[in-house]
C-alpha positions as CSV (number, residue, x, y, z in Angstrom):
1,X,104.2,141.2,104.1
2,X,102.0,138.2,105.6
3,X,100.5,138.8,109.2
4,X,103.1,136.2,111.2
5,X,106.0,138.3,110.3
6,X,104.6,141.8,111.4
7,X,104.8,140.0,115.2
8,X,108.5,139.3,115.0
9,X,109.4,142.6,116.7
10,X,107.1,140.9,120.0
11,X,108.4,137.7,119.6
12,X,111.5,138.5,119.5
13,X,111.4,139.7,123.4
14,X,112.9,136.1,124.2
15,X,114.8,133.0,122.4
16,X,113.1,131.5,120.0
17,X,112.7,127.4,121.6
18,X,113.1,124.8,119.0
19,X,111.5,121.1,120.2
20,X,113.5,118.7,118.9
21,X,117.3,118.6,117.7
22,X,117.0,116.4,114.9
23,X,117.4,117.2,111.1
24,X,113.8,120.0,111.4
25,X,115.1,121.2,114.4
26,X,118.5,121.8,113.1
27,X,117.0,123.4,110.1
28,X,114.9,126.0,111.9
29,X,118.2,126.9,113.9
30,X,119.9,127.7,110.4
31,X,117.3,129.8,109.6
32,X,117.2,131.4,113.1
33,X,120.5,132.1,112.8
34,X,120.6,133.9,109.3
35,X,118.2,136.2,110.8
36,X,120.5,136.9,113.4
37,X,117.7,135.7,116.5
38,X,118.5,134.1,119.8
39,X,117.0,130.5,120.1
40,X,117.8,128.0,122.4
41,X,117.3,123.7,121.0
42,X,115.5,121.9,123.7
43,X,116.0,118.0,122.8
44,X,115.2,114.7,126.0
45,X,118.1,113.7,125.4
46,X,119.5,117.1,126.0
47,X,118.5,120.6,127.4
48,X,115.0,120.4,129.1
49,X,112.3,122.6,128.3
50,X,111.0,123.6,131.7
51,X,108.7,126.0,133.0
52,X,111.3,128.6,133.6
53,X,111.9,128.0,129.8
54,X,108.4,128.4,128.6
55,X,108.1,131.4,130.6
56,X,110.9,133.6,128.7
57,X,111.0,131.7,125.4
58,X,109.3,134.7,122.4
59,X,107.8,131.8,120.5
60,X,108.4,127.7,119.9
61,X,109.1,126.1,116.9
62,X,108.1,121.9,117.2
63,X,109.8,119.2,115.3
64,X,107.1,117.1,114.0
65,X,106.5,113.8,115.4
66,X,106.0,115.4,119.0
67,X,103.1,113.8,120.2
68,X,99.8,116.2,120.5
69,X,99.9,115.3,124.5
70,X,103.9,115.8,124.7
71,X,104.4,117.7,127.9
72,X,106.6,120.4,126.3
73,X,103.4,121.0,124.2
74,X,100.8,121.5,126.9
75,X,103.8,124.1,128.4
76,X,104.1,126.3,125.7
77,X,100.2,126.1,125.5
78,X,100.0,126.8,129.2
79,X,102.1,130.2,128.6
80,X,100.4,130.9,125.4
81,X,103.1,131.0,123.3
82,X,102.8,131.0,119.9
83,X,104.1,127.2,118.3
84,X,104.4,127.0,114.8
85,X,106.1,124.0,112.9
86,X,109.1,124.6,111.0
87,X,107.6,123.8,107.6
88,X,105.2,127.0,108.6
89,X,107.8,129.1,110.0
90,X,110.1,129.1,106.8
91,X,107.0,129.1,104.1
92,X,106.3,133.0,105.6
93,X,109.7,133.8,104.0
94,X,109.0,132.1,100.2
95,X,108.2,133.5,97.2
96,X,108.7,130.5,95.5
97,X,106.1,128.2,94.2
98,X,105.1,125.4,96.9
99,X,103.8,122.1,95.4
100,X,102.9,119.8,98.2
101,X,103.1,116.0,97.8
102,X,101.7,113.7,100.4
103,X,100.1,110.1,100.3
104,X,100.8,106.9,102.2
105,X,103.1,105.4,100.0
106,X,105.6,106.7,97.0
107,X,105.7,110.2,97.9
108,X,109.1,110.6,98.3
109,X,109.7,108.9,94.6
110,X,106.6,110.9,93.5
111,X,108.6,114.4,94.8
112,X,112.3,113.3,93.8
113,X,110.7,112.4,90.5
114,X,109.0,115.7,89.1
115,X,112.0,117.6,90.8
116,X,114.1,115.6,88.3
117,X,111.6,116.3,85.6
118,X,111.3,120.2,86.5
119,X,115.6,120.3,86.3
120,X,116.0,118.4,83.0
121,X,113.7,120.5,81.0
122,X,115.2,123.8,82.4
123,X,113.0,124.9,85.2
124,X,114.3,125.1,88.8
125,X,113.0,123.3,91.1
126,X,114.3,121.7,94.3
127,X,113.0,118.5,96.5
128,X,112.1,119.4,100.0
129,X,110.5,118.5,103.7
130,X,109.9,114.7,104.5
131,X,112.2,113.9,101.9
132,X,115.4,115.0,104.6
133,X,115.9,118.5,103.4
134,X,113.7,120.9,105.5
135,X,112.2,124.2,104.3
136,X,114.1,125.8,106.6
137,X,117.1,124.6,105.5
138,X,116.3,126.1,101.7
139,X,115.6,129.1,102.8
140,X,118.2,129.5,105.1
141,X,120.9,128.9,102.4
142,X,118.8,130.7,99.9
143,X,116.3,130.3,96.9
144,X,115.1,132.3,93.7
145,X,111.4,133.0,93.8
146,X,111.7,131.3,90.2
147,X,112.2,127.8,91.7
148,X,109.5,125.2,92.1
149,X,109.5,123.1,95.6
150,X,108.2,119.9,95.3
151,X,107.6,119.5,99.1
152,X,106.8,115.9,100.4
153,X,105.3,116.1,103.7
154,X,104.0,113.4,105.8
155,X,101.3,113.4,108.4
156,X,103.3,114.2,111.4
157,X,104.2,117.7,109.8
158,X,100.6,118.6,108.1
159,X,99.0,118.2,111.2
160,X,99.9,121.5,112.5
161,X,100.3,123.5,109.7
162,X,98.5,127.0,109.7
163,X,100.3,129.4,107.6
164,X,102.0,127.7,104.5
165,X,99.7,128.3,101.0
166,X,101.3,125.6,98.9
167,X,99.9,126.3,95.0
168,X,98.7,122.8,94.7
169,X,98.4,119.5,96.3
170,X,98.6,116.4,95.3
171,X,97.8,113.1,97.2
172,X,98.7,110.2,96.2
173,X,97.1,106.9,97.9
174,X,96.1,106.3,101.3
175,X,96.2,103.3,103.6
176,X,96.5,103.2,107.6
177,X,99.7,103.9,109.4
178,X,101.1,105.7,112.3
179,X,98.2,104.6,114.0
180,X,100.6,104.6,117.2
181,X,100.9,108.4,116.7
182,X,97.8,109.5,115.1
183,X,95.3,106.7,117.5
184,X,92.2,106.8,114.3
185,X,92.6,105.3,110.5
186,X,90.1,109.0,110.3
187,X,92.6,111.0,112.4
188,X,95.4,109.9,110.2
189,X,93.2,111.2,107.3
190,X,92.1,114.4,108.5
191,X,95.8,115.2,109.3
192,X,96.9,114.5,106.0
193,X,93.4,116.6,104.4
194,X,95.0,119.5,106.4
195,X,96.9,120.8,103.4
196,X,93.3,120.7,101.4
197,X,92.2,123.4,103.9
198,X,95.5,125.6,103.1
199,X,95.5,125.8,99.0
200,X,93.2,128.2,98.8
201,X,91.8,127.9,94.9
202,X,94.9,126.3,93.9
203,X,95.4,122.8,91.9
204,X,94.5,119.7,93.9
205,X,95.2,115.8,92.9
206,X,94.1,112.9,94.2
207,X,94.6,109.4,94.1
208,X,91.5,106.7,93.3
209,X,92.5,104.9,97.2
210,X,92.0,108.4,98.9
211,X,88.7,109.0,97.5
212,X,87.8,106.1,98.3
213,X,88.7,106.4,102.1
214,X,86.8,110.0,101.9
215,X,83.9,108.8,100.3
216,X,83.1,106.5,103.1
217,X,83.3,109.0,106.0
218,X,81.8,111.6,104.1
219,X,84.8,113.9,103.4
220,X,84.1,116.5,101.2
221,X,87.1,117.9,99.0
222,X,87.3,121.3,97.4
223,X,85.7,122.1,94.1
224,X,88.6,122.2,92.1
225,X,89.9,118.7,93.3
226,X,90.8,116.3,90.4
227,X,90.6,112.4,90.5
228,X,93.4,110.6,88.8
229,X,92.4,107.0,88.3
230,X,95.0,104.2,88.7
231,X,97.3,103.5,85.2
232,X,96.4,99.7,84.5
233,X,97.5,98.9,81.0
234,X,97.9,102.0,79.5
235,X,100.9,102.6,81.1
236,X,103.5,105.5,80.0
237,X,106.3,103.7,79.2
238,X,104.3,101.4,77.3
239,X,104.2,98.3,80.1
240,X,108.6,98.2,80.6
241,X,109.6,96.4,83.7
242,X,110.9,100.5,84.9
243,X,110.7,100.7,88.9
244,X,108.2,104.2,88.3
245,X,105.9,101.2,86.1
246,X,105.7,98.7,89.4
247,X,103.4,99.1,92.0
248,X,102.2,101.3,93.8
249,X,104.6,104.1,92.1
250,X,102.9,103.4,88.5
251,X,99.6,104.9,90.4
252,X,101.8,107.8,91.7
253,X,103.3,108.3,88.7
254,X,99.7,108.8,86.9
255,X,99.0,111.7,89.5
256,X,102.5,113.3,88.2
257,X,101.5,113.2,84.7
258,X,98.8,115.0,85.7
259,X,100.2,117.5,87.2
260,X,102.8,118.2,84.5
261,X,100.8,117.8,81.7
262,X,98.5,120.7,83.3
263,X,101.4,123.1,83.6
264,X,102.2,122.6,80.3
265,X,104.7,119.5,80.9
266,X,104.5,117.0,77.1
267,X,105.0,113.4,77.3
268,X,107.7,113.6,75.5
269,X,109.4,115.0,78.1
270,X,107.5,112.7,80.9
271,X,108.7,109.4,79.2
272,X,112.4,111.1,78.6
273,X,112.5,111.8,82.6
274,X,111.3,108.5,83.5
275,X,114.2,106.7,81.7
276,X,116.5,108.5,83.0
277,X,115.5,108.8,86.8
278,X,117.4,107.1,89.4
279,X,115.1,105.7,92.2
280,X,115.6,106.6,95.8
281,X,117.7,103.9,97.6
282,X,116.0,101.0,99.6
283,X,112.9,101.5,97.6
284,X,112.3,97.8,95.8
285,X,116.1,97.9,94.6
286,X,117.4,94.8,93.0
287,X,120.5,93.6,94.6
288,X,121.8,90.5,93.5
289,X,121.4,87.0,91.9
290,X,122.8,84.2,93.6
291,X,122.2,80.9,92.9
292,X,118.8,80.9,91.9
293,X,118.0,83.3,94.6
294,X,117.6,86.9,93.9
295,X,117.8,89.1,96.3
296,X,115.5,92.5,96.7
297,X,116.3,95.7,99.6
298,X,113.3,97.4,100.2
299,X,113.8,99.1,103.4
300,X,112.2,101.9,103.0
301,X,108.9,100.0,103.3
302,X,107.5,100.8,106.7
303,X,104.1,100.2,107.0
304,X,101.3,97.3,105.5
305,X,100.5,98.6,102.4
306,X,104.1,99.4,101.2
307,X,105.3,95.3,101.9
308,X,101.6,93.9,99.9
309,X,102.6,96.4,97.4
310,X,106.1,95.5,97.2
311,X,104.8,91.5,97.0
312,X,102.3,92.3,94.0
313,X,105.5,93.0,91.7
314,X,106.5,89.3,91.9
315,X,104.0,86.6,90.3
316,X,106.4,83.9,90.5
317,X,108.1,82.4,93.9
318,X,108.8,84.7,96.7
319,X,110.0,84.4,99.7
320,X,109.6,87.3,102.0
321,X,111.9,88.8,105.1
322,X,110.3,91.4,107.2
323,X,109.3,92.1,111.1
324,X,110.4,95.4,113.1
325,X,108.4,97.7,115.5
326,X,104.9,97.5,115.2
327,X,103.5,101.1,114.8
328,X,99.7,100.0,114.8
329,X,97.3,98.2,112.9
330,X,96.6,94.6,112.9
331,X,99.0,91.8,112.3
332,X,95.8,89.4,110.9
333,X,94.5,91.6,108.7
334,X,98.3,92.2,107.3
335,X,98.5,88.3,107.8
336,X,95.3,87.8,105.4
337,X,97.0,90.3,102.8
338,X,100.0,88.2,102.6
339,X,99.0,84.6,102.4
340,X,98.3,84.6,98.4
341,X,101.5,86.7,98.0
342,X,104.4,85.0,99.5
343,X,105.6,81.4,99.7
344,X,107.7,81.7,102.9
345,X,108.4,84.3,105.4
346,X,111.2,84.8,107.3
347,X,110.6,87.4,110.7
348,X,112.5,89.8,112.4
349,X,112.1,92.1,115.5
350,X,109.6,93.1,117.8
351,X,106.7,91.5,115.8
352,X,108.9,88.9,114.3
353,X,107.4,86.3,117.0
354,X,103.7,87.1,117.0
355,X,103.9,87.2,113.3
356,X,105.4,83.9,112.3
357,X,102.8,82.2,114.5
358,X,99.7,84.2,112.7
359,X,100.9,83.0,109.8
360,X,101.9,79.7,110.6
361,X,98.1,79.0,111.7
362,X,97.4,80.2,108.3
363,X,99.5,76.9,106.7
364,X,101.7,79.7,105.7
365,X,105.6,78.7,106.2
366,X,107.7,81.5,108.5
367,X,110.1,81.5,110.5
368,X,111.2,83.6,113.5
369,X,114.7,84.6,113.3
370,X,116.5,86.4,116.0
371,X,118.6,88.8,113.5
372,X,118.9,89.8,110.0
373,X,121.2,87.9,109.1
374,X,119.8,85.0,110.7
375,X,117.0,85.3,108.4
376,X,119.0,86.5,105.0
377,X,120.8,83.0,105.9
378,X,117.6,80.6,106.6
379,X,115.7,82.2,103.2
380,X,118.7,81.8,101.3
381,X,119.3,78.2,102.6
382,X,115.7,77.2,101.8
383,X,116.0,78.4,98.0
384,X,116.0,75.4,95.5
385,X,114.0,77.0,92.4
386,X,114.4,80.1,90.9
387,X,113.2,82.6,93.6
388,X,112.7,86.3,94.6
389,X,113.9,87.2,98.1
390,X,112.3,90.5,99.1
391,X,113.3,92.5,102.2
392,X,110.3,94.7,102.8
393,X,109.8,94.7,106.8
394,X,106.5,96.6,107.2
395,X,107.5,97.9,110.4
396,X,109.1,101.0,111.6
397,X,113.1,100.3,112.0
398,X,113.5,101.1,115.6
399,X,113.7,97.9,117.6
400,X,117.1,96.9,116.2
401,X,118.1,99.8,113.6
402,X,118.5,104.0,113.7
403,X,116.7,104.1,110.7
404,X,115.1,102.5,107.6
405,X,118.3,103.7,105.5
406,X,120.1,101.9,107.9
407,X,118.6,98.7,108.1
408,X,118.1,98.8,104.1
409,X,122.4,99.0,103.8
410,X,123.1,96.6,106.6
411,X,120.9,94.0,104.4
412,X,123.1,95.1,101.4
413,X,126.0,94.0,103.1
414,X,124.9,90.9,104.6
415,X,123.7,89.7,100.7
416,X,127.1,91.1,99.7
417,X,128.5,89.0,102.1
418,X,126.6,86.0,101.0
419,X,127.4,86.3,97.3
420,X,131.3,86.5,98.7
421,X,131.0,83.2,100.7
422,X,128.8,81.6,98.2
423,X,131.9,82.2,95.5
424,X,134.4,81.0,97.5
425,X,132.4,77.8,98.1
426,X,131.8,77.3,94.4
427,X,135.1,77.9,93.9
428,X,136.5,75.6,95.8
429,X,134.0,73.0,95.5
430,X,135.3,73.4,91.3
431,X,138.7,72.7,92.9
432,X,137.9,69.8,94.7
433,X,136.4,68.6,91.5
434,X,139.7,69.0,89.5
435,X,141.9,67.1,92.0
């Protein structure tokens, strides 16, 4: 039995305090409640975790994304309580096989991907963490030790992990984000390298862009630590216009192979997995053509490195909507990254302002809009050749939307609505021709 559970019987003097009363939170309380132990969910926006609380709590479980200085974290410190994530809480109650996927960019495609590949050739396997689905959650509505989790896990929620022993990692790419959060491009990193200090001798993959980034603060990785260079032309479905062959997720997808092909996985199978998996929503999804505008929902793309990525699929013109809450970084180095990629930008949000006039200053057409569908309009009204119109913000959701999912389907319907209006008027534009 691992060391954290012989404690329970102390711990379980006093409720259990969850941080946090969103989907992790929830999770943990599942599993909380399977075992049959008091907890109480302590959320701002709801039941205050005080002193009093801290006091007679057993132990806290804290969602991730509570900030290191977050006064309910210096409180449960204060009273020496033990705080554990969720993620670590529910791996001391898996046999199953923990595969860890992290990386900057892809790594929910990455994990939904070889969970689909695991199912289809008869193995079980099951996509976890970051991806929406918390560990708690699985093990709180059960799991055979025979299934493989393919758990994605961002930085927020590999910062604090102590416990988990995932049989291998692998890491896809790495670029700066959640600087807001995370303060250092190198504190970012070393949060993310935490799951290199928990695999023990186990498998460990990593992508070209995060050795890179390691190699130039002197990071050391384990021995066993493999470098997967970047698929170029020798790509596995033999250079198809597949969204696991665009970039960055043809990279990604290289690290997968990898992986597979080292448990035994043939390419057979790889290539049969690839044609039949069905991308994530908002990730570079192809909506509609109308006119000789065609319109692309990539929502999901929250950060710098996403949006150039998403730009490098198009050689031809492209106009480009994004904007949103800034969540660090700079807006001229993004600015710079841009300018060969798009022909005219169209800007939303918090940043929308600042970053229309960067790139205005760079001879760079843009436009600040003051919705979404002030923008969807202005791009669509400025279209005279054939061109791509990519929705790929680069900024956290927040300012205007609950979530990226939610900002990716209200674009759907405002391109929907478009294609509607734009029928009519053809429609009865032919009409008026006739008479």
């Amino acid at each position: 039995m691992k060391d954290i559970i012989k404690k329970w019987e102390k711990f379980q003097q006093g409720p259990v305090a969850i941080l946090g009363a969103g989907i992790s939170g929830n999770g943990a309380a599942a599993l909380l409640t399977k075992f049959g132990w008091d907890y109480i969910i302590y959320d701002e926006q709801g039941r205050v975790f005080n002193k009093g609380e801290a006091r007679t709590c057993s132990f806290v479980i804290c969602s991730p994304g509570f900030n290191k200085d977050h006064p309910w974290r210096k409180l449960a410190h204060e009273f020496e309580k033990e705080m554990i994530t969720e993620t670590d809480f529910a791996s001391n109650f898996i046999d199953a096989k923990i595969i860890t996927i992290t990386g900057t960019n892809g790594k929910t495609t990455l994990t939904t991907f070889l969970t689909h590949l695991w199912n289809g050739n008869g193995k079980n396997a099951i996509a976890a963490g970051n991806i929406g689905l918390p560990l708690s959650q699985v093990v709180a509505d059960g799991i055979n030790r025979d299934t493989t989790i393919f758990l994605e896990t961002s930085s927020f929620q590999a910062e604090d992990l102590k416990y988990i022993k995932p049989e291998s990692v692998i890491w896809t790419n790495f670029e700066g984000d959640h600087l807001d959060y995370h303060g250092t491009k190198k504190d970012y990193f070393h949060a993310k390298a935490k799951l290199l200090n928990l695999v023990g001798h186990g498998k460990v993959l990593i992508g070209k862009s995060v050795k890179d980034y390691a190699d130039g603060i002197g990071y050391d990785f384990p021995k066993q630590t493999q470098f997967v260079e970047r698929v170029t032309n020798n790509r596995i479905l033999n250079g198809s216009d597949h969204f696991l062959e665009s970039y960055p997720q043809s990279e990604n997808i290289a690290l997968g192979f990898e992986y597979a092909k080292s448990v035994g996985v043939g390419i057979d199978e790889f290539r049969d997995a690839m044609k039949t998996y069905s991308p994530e929503p908002h990730r570079l999804q192809k909506l509609e053509t109308i006119g000789n505008a065609t319109f692309w929902n990539d929502s999901k793309a929250t950060n710098f490195s996403s949006t150039v990525a998403a730009c490098k699929n198009f050689s031809d013109h492209l106009f480009w909507i994004g904007g949103g809450r800034k969540k660090g970084g700079f807006l001229e180095e993004f600015a710079d990254k841009l300018k060969p990629l798009v022909s005219r930008a169209f800007l939303i949000g918090e940043t929308g302002e600042a970053l229309a006039k960067i790139l205005k200053q760079d001879d760079l057409p843009a436009t600040f809009c003051e919705s979404l569908e002030e923008a969807v309009k202005k791009a669509f009204s400025k279209v005279t050749n054939k061109t791509n119109i990519l929705f790929s913000p680069g900024f956290a959701s927040f300012d205007s939307f609950s979530d990226y999912a939610d900002r990716g389907n209200c674009f759907i319907k405002l391109v929907l609505d478009l294609k509607k209006a734009s029928t009519m008027t053809t429609h009865n534009n032919k009409l008026d021709f006739v008479h």
